[in-house]
Residue frames as qw, qx, qy, qz and C-alpha x, y, z in Angstrom:
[[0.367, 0.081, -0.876, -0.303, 77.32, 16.26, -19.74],
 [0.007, 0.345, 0.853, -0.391, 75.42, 15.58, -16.38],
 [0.201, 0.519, 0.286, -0.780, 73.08, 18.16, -17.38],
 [0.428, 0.261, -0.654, -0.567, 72.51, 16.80, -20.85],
 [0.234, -0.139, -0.958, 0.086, 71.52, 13.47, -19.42],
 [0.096, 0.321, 0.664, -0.669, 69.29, 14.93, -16.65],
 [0.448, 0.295, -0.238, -0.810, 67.76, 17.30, -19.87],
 [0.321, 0.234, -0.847, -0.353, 67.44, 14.24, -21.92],
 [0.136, -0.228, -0.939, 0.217, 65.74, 12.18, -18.98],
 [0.257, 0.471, 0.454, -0.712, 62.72, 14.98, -18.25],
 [0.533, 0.225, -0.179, -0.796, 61.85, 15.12, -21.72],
 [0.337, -0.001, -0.907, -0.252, 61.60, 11.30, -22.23],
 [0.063, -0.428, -0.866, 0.251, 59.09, 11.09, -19.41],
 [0.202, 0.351, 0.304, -0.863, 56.89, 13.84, -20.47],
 [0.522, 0.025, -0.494, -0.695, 55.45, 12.38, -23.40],
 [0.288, -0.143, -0.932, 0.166, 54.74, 8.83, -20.68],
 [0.072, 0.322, 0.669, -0.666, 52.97, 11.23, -18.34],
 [0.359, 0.236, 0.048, -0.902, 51.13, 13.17, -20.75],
 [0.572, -0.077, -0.705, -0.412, 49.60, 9.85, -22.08],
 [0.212, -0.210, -0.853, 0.429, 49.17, 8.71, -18.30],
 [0.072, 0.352, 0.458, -0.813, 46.99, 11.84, -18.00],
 [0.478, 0.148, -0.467, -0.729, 45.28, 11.08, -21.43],
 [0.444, -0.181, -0.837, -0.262, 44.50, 7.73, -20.20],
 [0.050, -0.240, -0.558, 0.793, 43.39, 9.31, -16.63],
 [0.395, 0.231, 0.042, -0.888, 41.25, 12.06, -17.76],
 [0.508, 0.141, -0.648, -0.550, 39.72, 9.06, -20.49],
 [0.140, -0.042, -0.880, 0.451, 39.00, 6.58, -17.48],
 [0.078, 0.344, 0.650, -0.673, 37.24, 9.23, -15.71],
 [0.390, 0.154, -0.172, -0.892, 34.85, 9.91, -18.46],
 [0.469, -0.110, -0.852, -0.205, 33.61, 6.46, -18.89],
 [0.258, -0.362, -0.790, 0.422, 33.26, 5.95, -15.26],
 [0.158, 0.472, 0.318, -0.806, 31.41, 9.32, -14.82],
 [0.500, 0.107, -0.535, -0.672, 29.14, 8.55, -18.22],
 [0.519, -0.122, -0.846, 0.029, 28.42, 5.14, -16.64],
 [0.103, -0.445, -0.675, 0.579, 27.13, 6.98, -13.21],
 [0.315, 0.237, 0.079, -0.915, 24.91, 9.02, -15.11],
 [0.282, 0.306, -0.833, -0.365, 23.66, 6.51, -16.95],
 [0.380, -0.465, -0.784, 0.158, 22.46, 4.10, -14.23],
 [0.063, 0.198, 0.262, -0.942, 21.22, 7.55, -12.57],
 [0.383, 0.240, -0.100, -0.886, 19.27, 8.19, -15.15],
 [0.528, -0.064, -0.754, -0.386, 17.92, 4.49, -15.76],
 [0.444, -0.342, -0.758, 0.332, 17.11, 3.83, -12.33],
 [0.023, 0.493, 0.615, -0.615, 15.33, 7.36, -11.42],
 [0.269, 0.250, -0.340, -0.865, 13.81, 8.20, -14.92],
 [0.156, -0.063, -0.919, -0.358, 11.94, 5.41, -15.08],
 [0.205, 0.307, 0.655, -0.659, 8.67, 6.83, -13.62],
 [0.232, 0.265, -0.540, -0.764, 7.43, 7.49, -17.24],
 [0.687, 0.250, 0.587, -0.348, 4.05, 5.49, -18.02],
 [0.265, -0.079, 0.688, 0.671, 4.09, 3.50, -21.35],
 [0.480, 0.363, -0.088, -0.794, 1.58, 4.42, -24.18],
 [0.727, 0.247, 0.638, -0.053, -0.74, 1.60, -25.28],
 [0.312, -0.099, 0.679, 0.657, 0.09, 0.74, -29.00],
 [0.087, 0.535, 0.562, 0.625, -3.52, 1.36, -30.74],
 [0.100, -0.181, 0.365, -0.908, -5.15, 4.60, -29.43],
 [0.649, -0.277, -0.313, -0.636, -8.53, 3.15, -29.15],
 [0.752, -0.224, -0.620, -0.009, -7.64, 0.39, -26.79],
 [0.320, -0.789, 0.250, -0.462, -7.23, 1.14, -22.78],
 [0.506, 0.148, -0.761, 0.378, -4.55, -0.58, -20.60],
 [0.599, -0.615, -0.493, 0.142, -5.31, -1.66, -17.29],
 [0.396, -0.254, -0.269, 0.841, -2.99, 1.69, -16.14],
 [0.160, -0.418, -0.253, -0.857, -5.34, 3.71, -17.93],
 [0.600, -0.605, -0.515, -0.092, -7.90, 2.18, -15.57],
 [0.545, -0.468, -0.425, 0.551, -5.63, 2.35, -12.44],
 [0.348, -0.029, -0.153, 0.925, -4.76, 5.76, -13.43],
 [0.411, -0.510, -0.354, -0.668, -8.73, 6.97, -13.92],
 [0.655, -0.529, -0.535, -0.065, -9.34, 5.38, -10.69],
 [0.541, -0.452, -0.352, 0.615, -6.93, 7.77, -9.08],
 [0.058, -0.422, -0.240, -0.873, -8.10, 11.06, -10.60],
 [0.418, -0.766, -0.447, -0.195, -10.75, 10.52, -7.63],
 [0.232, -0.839, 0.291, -0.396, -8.19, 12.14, -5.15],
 [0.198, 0.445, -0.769, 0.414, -5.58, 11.05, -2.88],
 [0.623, -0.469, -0.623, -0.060, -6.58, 8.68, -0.22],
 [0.198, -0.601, 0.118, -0.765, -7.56, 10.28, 3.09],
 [0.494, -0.288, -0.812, 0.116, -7.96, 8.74, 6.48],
 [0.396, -0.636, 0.104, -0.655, -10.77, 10.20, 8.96],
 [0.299, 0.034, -0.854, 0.424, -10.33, 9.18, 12.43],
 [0.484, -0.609, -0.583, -0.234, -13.10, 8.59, 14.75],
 [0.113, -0.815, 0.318, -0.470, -12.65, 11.28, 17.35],
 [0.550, -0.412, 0.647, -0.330, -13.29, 8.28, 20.36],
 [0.171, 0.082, -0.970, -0.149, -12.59, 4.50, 20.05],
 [0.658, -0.233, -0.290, -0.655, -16.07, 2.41, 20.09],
 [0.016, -0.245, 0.882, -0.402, -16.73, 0.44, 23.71],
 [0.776, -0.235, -0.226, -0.540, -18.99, -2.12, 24.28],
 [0.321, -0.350, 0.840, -0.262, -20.34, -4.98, 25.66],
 [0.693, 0.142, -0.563, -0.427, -21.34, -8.50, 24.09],
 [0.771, -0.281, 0.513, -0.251, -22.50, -11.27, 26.24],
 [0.616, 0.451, -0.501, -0.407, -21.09, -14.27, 25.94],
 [0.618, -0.189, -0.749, -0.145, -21.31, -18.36, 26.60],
 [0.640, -0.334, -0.543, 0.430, -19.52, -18.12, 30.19],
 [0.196, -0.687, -0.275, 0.644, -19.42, -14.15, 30.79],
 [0.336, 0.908, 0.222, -0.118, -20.47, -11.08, 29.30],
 [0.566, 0.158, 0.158, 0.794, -16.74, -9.76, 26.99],
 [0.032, 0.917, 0.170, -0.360, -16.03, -6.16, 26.78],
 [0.699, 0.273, 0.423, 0.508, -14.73, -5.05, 23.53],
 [0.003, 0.887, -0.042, -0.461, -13.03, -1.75, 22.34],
 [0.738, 0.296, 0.421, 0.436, -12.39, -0.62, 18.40],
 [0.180, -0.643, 0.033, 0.744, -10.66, 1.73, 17.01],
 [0.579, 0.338, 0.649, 0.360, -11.20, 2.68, 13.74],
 [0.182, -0.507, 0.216, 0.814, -10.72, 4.68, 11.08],
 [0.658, 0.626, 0.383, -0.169, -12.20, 5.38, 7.42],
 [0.281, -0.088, 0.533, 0.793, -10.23, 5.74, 4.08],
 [0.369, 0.824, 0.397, -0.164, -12.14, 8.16, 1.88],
 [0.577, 0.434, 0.513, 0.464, -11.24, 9.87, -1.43],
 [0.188, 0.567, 0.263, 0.757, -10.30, 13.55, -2.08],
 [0.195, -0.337, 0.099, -0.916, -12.39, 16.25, -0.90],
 [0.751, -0.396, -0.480, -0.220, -14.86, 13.16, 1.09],
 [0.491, -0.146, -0.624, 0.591, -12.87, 13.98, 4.34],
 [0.175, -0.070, 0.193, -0.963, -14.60, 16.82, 4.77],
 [0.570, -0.140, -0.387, -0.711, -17.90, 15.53, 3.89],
 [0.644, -0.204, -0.710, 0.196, -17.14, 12.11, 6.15],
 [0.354, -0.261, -0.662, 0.606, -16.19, 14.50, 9.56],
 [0.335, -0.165, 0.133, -0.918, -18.92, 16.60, 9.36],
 [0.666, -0.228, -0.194, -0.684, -21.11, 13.62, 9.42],
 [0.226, 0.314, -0.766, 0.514, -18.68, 11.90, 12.27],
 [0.309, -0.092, 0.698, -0.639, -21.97, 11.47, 14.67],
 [0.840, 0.266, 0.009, -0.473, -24.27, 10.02, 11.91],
 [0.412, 0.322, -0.844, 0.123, -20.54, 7.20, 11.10],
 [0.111, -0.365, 0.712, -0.589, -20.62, 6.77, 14.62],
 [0.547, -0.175, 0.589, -0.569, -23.72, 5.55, 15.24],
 [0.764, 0.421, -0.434, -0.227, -24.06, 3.40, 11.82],
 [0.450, 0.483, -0.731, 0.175, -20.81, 1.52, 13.52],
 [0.355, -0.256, 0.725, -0.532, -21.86, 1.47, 17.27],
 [0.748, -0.044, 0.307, -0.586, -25.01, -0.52, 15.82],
 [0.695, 0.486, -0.514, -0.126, -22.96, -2.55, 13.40],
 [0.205, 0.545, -0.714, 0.388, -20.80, -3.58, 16.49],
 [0.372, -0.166, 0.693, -0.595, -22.84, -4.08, 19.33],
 [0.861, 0.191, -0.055, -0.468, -24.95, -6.80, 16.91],
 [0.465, 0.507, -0.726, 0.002, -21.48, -8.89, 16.90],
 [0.918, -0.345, -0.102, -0.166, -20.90, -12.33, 18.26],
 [0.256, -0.798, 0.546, -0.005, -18.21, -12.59, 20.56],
 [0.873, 0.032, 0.423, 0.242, -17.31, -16.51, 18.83],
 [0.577, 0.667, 0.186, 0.434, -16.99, -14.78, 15.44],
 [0.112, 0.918, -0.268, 0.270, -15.01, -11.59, 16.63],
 [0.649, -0.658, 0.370, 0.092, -12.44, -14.09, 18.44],
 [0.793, 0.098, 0.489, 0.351, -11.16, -15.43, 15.00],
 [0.039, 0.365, -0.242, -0.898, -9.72, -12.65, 12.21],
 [0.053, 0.263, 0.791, 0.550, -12.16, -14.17, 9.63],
 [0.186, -0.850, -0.456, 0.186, -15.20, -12.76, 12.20],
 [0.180, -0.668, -0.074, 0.719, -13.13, -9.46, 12.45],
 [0.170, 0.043, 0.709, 0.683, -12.86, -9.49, 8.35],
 [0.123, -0.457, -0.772, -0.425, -16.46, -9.89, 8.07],
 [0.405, -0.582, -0.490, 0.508, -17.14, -7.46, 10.89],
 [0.139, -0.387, 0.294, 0.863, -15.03, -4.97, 8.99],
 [0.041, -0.212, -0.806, -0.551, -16.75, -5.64, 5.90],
 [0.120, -0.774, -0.614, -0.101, -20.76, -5.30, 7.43],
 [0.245, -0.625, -0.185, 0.718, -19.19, -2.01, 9.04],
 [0.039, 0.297, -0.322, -0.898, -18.49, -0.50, 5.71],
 [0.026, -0.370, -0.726, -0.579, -21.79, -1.47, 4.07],
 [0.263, -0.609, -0.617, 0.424, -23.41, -0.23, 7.25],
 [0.222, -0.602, -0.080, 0.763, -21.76, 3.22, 6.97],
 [0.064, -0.103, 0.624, 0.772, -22.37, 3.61, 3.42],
 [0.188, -0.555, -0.710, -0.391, -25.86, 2.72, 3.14],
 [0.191, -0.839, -0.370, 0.350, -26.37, 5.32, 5.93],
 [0.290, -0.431, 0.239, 0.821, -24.41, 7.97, 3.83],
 [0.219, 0.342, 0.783, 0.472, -25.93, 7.22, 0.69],
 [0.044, 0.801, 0.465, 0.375, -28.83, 9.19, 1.23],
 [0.173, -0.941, -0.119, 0.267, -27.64, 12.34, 2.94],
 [0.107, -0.735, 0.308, 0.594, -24.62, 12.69, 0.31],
 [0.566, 0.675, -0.158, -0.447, -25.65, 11.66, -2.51],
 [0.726, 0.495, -0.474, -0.055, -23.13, 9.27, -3.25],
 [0.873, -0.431, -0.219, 0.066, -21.02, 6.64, -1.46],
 [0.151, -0.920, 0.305, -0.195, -17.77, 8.55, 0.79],
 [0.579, -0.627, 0.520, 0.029, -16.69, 6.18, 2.84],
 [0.686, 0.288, -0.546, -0.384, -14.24, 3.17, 0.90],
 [0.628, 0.052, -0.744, 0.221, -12.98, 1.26, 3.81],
 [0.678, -0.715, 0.089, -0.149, -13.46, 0.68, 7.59],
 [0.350, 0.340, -0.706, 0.513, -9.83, 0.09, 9.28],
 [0.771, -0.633, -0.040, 0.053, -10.03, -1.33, 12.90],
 [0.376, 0.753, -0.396, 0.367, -6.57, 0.70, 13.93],
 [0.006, -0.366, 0.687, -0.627, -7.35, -1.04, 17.56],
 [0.641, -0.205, -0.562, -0.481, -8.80, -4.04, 18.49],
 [0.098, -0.326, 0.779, -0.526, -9.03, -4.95, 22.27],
 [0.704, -0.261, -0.284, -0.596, -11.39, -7.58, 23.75],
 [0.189, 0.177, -0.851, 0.457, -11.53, -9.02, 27.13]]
């Protein structure tokens, strides 16, 4: 009789467990559908949308023409540029590092012509006033005449304009 009871008690709980392990196994499909899910919404989403009439161009078309020119590139100036710049109460000595951002296959073209940059920059520099290079708005506009400098001295010996920025990567002045 004890062995009737004991029978009696293992089959009643095998139909509980085998629904515990139906609602288990069901659980873990949700939850593991739901991490693929936000997987796939949060690192699929690199996809670019398609403008609605084909004739018209979105502003990513643009951005994305404008990067067909080539990865940016950054040439370094082999040596940093030192000078001196007189000024009210004593002459300042002033030392820049800088770099160039250039487009594609223009890094080559920029460090072969690394001694024709160079001097474009030294003369760009040593024309500064030492009021205006004590404030960032002078170093702004510094930067700025540097890269029209170096460009309009590129222009004619490649044909087209290389350089797109001037970086100062080091600016020292005492």
């Amino acid at each position: 009789m004890a062995e009737e009871e004991s029978l009696e008690l293992t089959t009643e709980n095998q139909p509980k467990s085998k629904k515990k392990l139906i609602i288990f196994i069901a659980i873990g499909v949700v939850v593991i559908g739901l991490i693929a899910g936000a997987a796939l919404f949060f690192l699929g989403g690199d996809e670019e949308s398609i403008p609605a009439t084909p004739g018209t161009a979105s502003s990513a078309e643009t951005e994305v023409d404008e990067s067909k020119k080539g990865k940016a590139n950054y040439v370094g100036m082999p040596r940093p540029f030192l000078f001196n710049l007189p000024g009210v109460d004593r002459a300042r000595l002033v030392e820049i590092k800088v770099q160039l951002m250039v487009r594609g296959d223009d890094g080559q073209t920029a460090k072969m012509h690394i001694p024709l940059i160079e001097d474009a920059l030294l003369t760009t520099f040593s024309a500064a006033d030492v009021q205006k290079l004590s404030t960032q708005a002078g170093k702004d506009e510094l930067r700025q005449l540097a890269l029209l400098n170096v460009q309009n001295t590129l222009q004619p010996v490649a044909g087209r304009k290389i350089v797109e920025k001037v970086l100062f990567t080091g600016f020292v002045m005492q």
